[in-house]
C-alpha positions as CSV (number, residue, x, y, z in Angstrom):
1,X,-52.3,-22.2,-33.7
2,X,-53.4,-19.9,-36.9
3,X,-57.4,-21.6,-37.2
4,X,-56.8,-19.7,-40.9
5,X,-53.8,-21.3,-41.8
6,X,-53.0,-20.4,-45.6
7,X,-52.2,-23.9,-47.4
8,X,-51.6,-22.6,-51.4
9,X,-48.4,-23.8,-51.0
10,X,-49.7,-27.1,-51.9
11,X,-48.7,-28.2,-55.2
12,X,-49.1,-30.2,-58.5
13,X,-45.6,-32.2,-57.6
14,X,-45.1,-31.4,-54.0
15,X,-45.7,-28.3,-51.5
16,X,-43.3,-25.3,-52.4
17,X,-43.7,-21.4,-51.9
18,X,-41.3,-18.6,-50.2
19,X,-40.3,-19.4,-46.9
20,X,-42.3,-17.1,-44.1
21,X,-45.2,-16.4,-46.7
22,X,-46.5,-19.0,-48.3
23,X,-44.2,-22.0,-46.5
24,X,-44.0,-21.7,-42.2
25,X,-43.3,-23.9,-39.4
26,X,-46.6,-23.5,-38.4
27,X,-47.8,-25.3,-42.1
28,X,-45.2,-28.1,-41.8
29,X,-46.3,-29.1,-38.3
30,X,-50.2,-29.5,-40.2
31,X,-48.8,-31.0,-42.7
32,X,-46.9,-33.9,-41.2
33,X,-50.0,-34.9,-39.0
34,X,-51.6,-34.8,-42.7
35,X,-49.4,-37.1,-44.2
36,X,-49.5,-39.5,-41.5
37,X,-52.7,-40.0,-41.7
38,X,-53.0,-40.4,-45.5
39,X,-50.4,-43.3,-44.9
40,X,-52.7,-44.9,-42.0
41,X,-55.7,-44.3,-44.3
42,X,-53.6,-45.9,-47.3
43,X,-52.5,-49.1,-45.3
44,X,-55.4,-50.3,-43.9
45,X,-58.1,-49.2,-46.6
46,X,-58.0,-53.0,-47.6
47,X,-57.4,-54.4,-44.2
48,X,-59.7,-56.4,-41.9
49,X,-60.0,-55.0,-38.5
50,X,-57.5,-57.9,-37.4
51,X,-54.9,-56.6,-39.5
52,X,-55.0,-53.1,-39.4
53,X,-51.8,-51.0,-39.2
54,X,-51.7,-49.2,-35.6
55,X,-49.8,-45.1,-36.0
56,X,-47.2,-46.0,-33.4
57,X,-45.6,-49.0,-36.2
58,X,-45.4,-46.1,-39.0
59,X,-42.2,-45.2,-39.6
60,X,-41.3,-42.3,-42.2
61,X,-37.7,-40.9,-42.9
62,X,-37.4,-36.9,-43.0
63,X,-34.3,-35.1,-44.5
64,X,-33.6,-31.7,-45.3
65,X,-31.5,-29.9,-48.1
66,X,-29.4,-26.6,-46.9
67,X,-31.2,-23.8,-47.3
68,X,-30.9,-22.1,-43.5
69,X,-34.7,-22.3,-43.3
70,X,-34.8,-26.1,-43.7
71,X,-33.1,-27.2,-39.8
72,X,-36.7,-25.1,-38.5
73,X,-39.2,-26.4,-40.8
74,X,-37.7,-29.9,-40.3
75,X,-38.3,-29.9,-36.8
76,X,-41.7,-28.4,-36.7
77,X,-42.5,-31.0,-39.9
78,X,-40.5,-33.9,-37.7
79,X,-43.1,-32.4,-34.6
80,X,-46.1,-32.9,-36.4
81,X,-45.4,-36.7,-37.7
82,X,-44.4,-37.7,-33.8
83,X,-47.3,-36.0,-32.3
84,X,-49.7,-38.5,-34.1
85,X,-47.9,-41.3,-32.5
86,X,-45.8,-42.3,-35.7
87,X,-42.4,-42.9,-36.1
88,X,-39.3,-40.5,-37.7
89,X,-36.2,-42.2,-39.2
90,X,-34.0,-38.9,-38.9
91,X,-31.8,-38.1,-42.1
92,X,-30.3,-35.0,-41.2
93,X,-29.1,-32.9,-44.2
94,X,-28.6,-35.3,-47.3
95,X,-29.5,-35.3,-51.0
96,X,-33.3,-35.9,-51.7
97,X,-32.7,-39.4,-53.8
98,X,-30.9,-40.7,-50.2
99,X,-34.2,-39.9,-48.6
100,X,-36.2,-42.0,-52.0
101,X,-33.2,-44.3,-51.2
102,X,-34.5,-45.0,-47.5
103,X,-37.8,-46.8,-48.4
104,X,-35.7,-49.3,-50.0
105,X,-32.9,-49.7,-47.8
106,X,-32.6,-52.3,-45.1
107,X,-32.1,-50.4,-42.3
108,X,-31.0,-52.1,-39.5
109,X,-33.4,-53.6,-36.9
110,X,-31.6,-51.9,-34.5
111,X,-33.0,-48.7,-35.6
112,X,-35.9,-49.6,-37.0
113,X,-37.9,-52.9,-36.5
114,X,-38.6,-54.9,-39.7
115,X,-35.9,-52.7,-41.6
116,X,-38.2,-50.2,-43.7
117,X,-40.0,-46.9,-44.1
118,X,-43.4,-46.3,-45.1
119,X,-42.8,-42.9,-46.9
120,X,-40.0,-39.7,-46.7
121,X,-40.5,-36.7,-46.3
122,X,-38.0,-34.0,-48.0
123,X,-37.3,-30.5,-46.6
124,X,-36.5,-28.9,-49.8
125,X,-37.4,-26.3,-52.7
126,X,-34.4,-27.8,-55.7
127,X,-33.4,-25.6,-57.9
128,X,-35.9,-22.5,-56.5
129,X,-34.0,-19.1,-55.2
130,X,-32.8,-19.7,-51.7
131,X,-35.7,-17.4,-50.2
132,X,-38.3,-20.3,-51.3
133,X,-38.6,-23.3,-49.4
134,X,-40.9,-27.1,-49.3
135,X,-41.4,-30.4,-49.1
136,X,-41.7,-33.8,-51.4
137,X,-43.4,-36.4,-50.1
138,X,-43.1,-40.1,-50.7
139,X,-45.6,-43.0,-49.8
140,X,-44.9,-46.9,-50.8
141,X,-41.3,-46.1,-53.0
142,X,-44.0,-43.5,-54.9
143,X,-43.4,-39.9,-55.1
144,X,-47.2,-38.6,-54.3
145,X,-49.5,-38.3,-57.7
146,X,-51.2,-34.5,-57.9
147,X,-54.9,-36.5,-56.3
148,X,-52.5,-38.0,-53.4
149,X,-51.1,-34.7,-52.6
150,X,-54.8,-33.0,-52.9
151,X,-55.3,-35.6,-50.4
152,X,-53.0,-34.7,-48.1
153,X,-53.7,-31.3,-48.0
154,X,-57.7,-32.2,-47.1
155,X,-56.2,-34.2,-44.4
156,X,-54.2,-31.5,-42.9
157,X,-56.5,-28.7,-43.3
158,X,-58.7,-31.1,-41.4
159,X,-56.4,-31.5,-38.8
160,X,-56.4,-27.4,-38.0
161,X,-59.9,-27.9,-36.8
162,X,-59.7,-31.3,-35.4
163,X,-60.8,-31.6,-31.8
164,X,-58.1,-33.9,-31.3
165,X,-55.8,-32.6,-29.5
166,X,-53.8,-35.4,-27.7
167,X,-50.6,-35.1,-28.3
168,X,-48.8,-38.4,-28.6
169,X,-44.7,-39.3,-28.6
170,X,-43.6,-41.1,-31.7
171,X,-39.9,-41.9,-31.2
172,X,-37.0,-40.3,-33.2
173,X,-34.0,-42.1,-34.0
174,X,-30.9,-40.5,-35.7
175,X,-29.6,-42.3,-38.9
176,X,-26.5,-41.3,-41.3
177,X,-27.7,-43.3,-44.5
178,X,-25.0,-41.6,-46.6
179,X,-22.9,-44.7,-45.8
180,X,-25.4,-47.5,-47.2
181,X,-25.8,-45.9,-50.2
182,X,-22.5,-44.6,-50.7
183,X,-21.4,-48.6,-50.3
184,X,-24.6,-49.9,-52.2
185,X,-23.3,-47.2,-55.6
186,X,-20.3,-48.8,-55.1
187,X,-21.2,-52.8,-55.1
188,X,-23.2,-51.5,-58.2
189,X,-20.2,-50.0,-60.2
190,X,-17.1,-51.8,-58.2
191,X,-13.6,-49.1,-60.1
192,X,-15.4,-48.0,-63.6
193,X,-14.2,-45.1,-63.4
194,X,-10.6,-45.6,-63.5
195,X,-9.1,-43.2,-66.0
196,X,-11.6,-40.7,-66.1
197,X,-11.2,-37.5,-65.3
198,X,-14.5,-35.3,-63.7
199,X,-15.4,-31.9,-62.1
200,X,-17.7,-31.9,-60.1
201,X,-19.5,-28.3,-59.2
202,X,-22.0,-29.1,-55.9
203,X,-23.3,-25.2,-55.9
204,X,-22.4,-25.2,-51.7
205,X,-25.9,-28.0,-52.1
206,X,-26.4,-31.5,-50.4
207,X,-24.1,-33.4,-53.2
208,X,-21.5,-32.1,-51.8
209,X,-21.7,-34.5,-48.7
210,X,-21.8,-37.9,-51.1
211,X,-20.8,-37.0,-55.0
212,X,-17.0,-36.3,-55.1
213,X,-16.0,-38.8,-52.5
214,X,-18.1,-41.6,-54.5
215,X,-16.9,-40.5,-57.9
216,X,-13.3,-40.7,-56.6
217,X,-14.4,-44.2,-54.8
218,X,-15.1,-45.3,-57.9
219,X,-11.7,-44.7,-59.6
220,X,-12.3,-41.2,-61.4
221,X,-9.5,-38.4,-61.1
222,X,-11.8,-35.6,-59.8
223,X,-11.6,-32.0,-59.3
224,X,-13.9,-30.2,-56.9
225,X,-16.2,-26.9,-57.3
226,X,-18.2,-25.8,-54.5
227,X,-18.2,-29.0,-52.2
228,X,-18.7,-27.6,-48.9
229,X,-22.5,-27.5,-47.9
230,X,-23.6,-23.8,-47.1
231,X,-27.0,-22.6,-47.2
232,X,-26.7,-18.9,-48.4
233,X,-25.1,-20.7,-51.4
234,X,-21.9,-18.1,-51.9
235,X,-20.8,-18.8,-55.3
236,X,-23.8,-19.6,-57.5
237,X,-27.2,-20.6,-57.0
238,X,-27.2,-24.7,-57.4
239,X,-29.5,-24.5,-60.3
240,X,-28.0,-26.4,-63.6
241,X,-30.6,-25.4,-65.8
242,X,-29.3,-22.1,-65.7
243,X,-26.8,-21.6,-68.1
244,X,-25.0,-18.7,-66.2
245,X,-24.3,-21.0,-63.1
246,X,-22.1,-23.6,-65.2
247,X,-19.2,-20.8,-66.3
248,X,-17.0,-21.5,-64.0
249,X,-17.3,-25.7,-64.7
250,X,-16.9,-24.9,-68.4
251,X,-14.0,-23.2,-67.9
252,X,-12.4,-25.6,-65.3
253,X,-13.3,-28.8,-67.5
254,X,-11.3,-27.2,-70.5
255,X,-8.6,-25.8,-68.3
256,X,-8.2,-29.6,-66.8
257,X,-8.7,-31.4,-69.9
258,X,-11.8,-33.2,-68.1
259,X,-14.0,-36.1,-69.6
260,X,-16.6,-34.5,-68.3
261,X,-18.2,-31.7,-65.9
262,X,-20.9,-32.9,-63.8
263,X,-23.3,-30.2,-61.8
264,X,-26.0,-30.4,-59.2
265,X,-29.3,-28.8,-58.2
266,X,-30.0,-27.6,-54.6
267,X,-31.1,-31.0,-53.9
268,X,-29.4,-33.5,-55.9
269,X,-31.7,-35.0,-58.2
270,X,-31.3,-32.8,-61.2
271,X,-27.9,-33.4,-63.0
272,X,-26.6,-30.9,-65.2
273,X,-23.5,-32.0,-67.6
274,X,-20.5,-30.5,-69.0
275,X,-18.9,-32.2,-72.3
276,X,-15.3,-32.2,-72.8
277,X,-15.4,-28.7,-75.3
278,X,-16.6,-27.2,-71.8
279,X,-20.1,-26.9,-73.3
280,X,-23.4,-28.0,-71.5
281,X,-26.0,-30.7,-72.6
282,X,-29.9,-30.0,-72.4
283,X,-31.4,-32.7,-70.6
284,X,-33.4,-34.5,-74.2
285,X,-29.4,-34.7,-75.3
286,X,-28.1,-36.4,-71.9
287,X,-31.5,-38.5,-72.2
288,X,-30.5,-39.7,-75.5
289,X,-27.1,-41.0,-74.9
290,X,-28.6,-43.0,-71.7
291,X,-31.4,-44.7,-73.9
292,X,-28.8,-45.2,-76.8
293,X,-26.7,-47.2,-74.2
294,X,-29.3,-48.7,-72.6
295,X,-31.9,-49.7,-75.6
296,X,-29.7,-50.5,-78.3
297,X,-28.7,-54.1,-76.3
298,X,-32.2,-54.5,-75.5
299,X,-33.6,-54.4,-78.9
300,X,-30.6,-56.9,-80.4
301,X,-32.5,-59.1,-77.6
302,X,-36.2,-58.6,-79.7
303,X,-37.3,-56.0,-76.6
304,X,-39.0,-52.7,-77.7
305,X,-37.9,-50.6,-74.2
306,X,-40.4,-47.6,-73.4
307,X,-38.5,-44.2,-73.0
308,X,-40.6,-41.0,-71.1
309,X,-39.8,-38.2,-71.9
310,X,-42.0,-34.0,-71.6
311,X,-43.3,-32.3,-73.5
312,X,-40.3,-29.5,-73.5
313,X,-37.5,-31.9,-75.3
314,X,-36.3,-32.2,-79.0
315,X,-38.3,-33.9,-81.6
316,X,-35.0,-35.0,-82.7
317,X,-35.3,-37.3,-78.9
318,X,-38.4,-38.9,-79.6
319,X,-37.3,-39.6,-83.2
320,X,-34.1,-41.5,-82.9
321,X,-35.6,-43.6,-80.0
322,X,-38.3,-44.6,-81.8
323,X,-35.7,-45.4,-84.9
324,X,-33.8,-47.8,-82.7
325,X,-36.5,-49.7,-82.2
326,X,-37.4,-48.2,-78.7
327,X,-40.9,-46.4,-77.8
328,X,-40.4,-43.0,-77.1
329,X,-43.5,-41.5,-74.8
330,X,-44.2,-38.0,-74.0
331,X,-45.9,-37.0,-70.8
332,X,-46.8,-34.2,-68.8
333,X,-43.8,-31.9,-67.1
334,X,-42.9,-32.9,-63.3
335,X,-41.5,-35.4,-61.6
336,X,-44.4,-36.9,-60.3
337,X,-46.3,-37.0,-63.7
338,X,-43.2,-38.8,-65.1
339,X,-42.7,-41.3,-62.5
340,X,-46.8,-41.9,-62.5
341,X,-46.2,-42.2,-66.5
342,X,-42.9,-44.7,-66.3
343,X,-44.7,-46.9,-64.2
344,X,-48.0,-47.1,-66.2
345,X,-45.9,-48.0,-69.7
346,X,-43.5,-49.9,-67.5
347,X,-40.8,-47.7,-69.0
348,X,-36.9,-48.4,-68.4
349,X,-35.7,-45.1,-68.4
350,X,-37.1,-41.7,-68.5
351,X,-35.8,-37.8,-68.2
352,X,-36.9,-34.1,-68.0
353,X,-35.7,-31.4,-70.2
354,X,-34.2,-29.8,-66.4
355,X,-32.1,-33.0,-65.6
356,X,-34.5,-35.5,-63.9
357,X,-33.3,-38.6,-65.1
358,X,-35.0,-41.8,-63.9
359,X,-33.3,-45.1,-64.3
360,X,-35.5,-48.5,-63.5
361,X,-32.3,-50.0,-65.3
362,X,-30.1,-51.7,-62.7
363,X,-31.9,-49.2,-60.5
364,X,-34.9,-48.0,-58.2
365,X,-37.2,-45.9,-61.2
366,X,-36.7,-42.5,-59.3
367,X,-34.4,-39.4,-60.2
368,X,-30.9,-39.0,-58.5
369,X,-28.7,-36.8,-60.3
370,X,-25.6,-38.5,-58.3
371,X,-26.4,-42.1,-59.9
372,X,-26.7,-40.2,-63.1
373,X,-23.6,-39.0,-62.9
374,X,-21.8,-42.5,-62.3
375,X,-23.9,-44.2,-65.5
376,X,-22.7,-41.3,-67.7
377,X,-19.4,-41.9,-66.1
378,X,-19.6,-45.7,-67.3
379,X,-21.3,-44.8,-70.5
380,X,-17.6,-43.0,-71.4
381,X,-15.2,-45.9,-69.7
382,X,-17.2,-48.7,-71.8
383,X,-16.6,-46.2,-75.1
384,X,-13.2,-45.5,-74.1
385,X,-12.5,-49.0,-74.4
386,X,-13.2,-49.2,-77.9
387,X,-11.8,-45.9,-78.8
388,X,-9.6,-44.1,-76.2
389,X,-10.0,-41.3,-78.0
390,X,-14.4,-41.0,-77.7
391,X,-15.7,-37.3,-76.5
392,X,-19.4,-38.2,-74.8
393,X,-20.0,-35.2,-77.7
394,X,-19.8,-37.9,-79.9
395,X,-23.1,-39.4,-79.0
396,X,-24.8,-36.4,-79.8
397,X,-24.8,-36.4,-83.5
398,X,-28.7,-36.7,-84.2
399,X,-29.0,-33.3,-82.9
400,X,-26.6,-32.1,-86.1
401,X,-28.7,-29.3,-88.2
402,X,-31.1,-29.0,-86.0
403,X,-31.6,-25.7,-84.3
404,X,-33.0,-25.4,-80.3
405,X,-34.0,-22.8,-78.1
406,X,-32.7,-22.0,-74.5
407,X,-35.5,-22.1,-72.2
408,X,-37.7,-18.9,-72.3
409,X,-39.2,-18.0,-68.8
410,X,-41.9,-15.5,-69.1
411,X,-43.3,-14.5,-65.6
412,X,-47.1,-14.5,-64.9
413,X,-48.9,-14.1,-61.5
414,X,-50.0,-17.8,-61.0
415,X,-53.6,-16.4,-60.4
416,X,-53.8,-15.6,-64.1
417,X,-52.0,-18.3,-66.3
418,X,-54.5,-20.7,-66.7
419,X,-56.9,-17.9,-68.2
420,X,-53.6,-16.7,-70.3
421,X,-53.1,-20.5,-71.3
422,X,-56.4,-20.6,-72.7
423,X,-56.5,-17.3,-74.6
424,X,-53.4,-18.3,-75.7
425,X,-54.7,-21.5,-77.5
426,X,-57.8,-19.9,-79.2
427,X,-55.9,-17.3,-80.6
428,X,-53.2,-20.3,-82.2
429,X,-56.4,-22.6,-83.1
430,X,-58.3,-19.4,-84.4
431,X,-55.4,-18.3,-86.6
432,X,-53.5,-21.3,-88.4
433,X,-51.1,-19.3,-90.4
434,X,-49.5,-17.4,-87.2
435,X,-46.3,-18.5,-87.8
436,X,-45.7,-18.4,-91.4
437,X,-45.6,-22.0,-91.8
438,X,-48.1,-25.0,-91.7
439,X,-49.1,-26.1,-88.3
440,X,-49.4,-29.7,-88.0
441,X,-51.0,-30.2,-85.1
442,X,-51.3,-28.9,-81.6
443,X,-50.4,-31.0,-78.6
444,X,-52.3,-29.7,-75.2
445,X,-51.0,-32.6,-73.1
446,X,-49.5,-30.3,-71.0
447,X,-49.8,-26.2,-71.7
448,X,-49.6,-26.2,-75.7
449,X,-47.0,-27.6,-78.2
450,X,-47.4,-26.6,-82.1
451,X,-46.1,-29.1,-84.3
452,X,-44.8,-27.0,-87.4
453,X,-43.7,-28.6,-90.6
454,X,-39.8,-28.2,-89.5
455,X,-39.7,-27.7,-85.8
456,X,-42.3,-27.1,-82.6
457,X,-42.9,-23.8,-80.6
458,X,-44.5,-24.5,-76.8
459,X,-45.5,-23.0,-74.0
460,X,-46.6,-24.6,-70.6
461,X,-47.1,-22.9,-66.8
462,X,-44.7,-24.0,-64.7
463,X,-45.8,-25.9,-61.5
464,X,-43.6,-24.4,-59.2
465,X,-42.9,-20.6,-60.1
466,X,-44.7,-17.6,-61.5
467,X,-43.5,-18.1,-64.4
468,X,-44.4,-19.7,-68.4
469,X,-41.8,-21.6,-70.1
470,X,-41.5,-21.9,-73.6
471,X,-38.9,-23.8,-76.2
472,X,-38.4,-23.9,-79.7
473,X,-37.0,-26.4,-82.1
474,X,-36.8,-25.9,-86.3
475,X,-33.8,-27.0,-88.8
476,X,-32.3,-23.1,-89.4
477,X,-31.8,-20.8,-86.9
478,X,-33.4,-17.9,-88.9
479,X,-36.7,-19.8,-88.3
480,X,-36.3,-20.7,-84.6
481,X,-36.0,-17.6,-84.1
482,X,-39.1,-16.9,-85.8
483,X,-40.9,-18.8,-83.8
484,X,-40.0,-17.9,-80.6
485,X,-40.7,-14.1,-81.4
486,X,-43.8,-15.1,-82.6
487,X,-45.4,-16.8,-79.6
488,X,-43.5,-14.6,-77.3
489,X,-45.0,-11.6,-78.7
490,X,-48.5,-13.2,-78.4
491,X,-47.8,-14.4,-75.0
492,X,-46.8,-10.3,-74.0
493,X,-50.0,-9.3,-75.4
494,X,-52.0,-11.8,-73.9
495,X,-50.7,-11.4,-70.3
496,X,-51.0,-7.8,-70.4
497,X,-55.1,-8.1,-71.1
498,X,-55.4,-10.0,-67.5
499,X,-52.5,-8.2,-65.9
């Protein structure tokens, strides 16, 4: 074993870089001797001596999305938690909110005594191109905070140089959980979707193993896109953010005359949706029709329900939520900030501009793009009831007259875009009338948003690409665009002093 073993893969959310550079077999094996031994460390740093928690009763769950490097890194990753003595409850290939899913399952005692994980770990990269490749990591139903992952890399850099080289035989035990939750969805929602009529477009990704056949369990009439699991992901790249990878479910939801259109990422927590018109919703629109169905009965019962949101979606989001007597919060970009955040303000429901959506309503708190799907699918059966003749379109009209950007991905060697970031924000503080317009104040939560007098422009480093992405909000579309060639322009200047 590599005693200079490169560990930049390491992450704000989790560890992600392309496969055979930055993410290896040899890194996966460090890391899950790491990770176990941030769990021991975690579960007995209170304990008396008497009750300390012994490595061969840690149990963790491991599954793996598609991509064809995942069956290699899974094993090595699978090696390297066994080695220390613990435990492996072994997913196989299955969507990553199955493998949040397992640490609160029952399993059965005959697989694993006293019926629960301690954490899962996920072979994945999302939404990334299929040459990239990583790994989330969970600990106590908790997807790991930005310190907790800094932790873990300590821990398994150590473990390169440890002198401890005993290797020890945790035991493996096969499970297929895509039953239990398949049933579990089911208990939850019983035939709701009787009536309605979805496409589903899997992108060749793990949905494809649980999302059709639930839907249709459910009572919908659906029509498949792109079921069948395959790695090298033939048709388009699973990625619903992209606008180019939903044509063919546009087209397919008009041609059928669908409620709906639903999409996945590589990994199945990211939903993307399709309305009835065939056009697609940004994730602050989908957010709002979830908190209008969920907050409006809450606050007819004297509740004020918290609602997290980023920094990326519409003012027009915060704005009505707040109207309906909810609390809309902004937070930091990334699942793990907004799971950290939902928690903290004890938030019902919370979403990402990219799809995350993360329901503690009548759920677990984390994102899973396949329960999405079935609330938005409920969301239109309780409507149609009213009115059999409701478009989910027609919970979208706060957004009328106002005008938003697509998302604008600049790319940036990640080496310089904290130093670009901060150029960035002198030159904005340092000249106030840069856009033409008053600026009302300047958010630096996460990356920068500008608060003009009829909109926002922003710009924020992503945590998991080379890349800057910037939005733009304002109530024409003469100045949305002013905006966005405004900071854009600034941001091409900027980048070319550093690169």
């Amino acid at each position: 074993m590599s005693k200079t073993l490169d560990f930049r893969a390491f992450g704000k959310n989790d560890i992600r870089g392309i496969y055979g550079e930055d993410v290896t077999e040899e890194l996966f094996y460090y890391a899950g001797r790491g990770y176990v031994k941030y769990i021991v460390e975690n579960l007995n740093k209170d304990a008396e001596d008497k009750n300390k928690t012994d490595v061969k009763d840690v149990w963790v769950s491991v599954c793996m999305d598609v991509r064809t490097h995942s069956p290699s890194l899974t094993a090595s990753l699978i090696k390297g938690v066994t080695s220390t003595g613990a435990n492996v409850l072994d997913l196989g290939v299955a969507p990553t909110p199955l493998g949040y899913y397992s640490e609160f399952a029952q399993i059965p005692d005959n697989v694993i005594v006293k019926g629960r994980v301690n954490g899962a770990l996920i072979v994945t990269a999302s939404h990334n191109p299929s040459e990239y490749n990583g790994l989330k990591m969970t600990f106590n139903r908790a997807s790991l905070t930005e310190e907790q992952i800094k932790r873990v890399k300590e821990l398994s850099m150590a473990e390169v140089d440890s002198r401890d080289s005993a290797y020890r035989h945790g035991i493996i035990r096969k499970y297929n959980i895509i039953e239990q939750y398949s049933e579990n969805i089911i208990n939850k929602f019983a035939s709701i979707g009787k009536g309605i009529k979805v496409v589903t477009d899997c992108g060749n990704a793990t949905a494809g193993l649980v999302a059709p056949q639930l839907y249709k369990d459910l009572g919908c009439e659906v029509t498949e896109l792109f079921t069948e699991p395959d790695g090298t992901f033939p048709n388009h790249h699973p990625n619903p953010s992209d606008e180019k990878t939903l044509e063919t479910l546009k087209k397919k939801v008009v041609e059928e005359k669908a409620d709906i259109g639903i999409a996945f990422d590589g990994d199945s927590d990211r939903i993307g949706v399709v309305d009835s018109k065939g056009r697609s919703m940004t994730g602050d629109k989908l957010l709002l029709i979830y908190a209008t169905d969920i907050c409006i009965p809450l606050v007819r019962r004297g509740e004020k329900p918290a609602v997290v949101s980023e920094v990326k979606c519409s003012q027009v989001l915060y704005d009505t939520i707040n109207a309906m007597g909810g609390n809309a919060i902004m937070t930091k970009t990334g699942h793990g900030y907004i799971k950290a955040k939902m928690k903290e303000e004890n938030a019902i429901l919370a979403g990402e501009m990219s799809g995350h959506t993360f329901f503690r309503d009548r759920y677990y708190g984390f994102d899973d793009a396949i329960y999405a799907g079935c609330r938005i699918i409920e969301i239109i059966a309780k409507q149609k009831l009213n009115n059999p003749d409701f478009k989910i379109e027609d919970m979208l009209k706060p957004f009328d007259g106002v005008c938003t950007s697509k998302e604008v991905r600049f790319r940036c060697p990640n080496e310089f875009k904290k130093d670009v970031l901060e150029d960035m924000k002198k030159s904005v503080n340092n000249n106030p009338d840069l856009f033409g317009t008053k600026i009302k104040d300047i958010i630096t939560l996460d990356g920068m948003r500008i608060i003009l007098e009829d909109g926002f422009a922003m710009i924020r480093q992503s945590n998991t690409e080379p890349v800057f992405t910037l939005r733009f909000e304002a109530k024409s579309e003469k100045n949305c665009k002013h905006y966005e060639d405004t900071l854009v322009d600034l941001l091409d200047k900027t980048v070319k002093k550093y690169c």
